[in-house]
C-alpha positions in Angstrom: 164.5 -125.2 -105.7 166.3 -126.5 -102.7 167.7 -123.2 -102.3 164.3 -121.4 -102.3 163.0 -123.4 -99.5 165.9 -123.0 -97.2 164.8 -119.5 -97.1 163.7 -117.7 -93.8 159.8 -117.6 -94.1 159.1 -113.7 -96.1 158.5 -111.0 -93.2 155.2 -107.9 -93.3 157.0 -104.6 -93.8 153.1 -103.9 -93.1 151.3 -106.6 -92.3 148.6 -107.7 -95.4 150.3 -104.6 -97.4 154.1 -105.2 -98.2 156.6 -107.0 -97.4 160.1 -106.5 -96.2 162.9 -107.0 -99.6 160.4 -107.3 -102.0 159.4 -105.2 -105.0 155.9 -103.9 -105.3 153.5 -102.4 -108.0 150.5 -100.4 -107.6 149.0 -99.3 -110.8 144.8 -98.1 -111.4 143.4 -95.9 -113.3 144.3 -92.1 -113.3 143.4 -90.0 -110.6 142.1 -92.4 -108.3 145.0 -91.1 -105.6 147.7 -93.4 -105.9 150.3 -91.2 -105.4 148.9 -89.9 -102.2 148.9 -93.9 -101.1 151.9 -94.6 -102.0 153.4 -91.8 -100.3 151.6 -92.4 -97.1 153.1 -96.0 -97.5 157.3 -94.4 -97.8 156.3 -92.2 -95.1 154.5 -94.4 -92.7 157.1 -96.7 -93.0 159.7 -94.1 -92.2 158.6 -92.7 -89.5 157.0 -96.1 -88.0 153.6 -95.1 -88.1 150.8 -96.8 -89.1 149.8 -96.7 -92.9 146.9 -95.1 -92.9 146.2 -94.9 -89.7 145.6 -98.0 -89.3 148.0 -100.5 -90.4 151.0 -101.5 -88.3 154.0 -100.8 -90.0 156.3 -104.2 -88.2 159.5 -102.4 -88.5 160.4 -98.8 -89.2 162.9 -98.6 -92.3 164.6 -96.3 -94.7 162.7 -95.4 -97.7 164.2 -94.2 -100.8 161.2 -92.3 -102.6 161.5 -91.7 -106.7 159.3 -88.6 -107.0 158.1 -89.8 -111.1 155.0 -87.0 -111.1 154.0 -83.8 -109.1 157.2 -82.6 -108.5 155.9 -79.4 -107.8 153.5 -80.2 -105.2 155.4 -83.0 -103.3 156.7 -80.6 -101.0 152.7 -79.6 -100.0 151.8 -83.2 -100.0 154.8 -84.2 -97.7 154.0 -81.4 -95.0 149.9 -82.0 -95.5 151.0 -85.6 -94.2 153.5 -84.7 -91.2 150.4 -81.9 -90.4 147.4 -84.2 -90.2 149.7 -87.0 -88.6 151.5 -84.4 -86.3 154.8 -86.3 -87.2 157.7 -84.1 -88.1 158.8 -84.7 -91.8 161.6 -87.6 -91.3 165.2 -86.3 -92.4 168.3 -87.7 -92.7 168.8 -91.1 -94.5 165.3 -92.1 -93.2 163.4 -91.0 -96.2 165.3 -89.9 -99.3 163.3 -88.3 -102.5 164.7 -88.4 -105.8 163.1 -87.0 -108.8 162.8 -89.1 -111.9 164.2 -87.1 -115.0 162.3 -85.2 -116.7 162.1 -83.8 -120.4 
């Protein structure tokens, strides 16, 4: 226990929404648009923008995205994003996509 409050206090990825080296879960019912959340969250943070317009993302990071549904319309939601937000799609090791396996 000694050890856990020695920590440095825990630090907003984006503030009130995540934060930094921690794991999160969103879950809801179906189609209520979580995927389109969740992948305005990976990109605002990789980019630096705010998530959804309107929360601060504190510090810009590298996002490793596991694509587990849509695979065949991630590429239009990915460019409908960097459209409406008039940010170029972040390359590099900024944002990396993997697909989960299917079959």
């Amino acid at each position: 226990f000694d050890d856990l409050l020695s920590l440095p206090p825990a630090e907003w990825l984006v503030k009130g929404i995540i934060r930094r080296n921690e794991s999160s879960f969103i879950f809801a019912e179906p189609a209520c648009y979580k995927t389109f959340i969740v992948l305005d969250l990976a990109l605002s943070v990789a980019t630096g923008t705010p998530f959804l317009g309107h929360f601060p993302v504190n510090r810009k990071g590298k996002v490793f995205y596991v694509l587990s549904e849509g695979l065949n319309t991630a590429s239009h939601r990915i460019l409908a994003w960097s459209q409406e937000r008039g940010i170029p799609v972040p390359g590099g090791d900024s944002f990396a996509i993997s697909r989960a396996l299917y079959d």
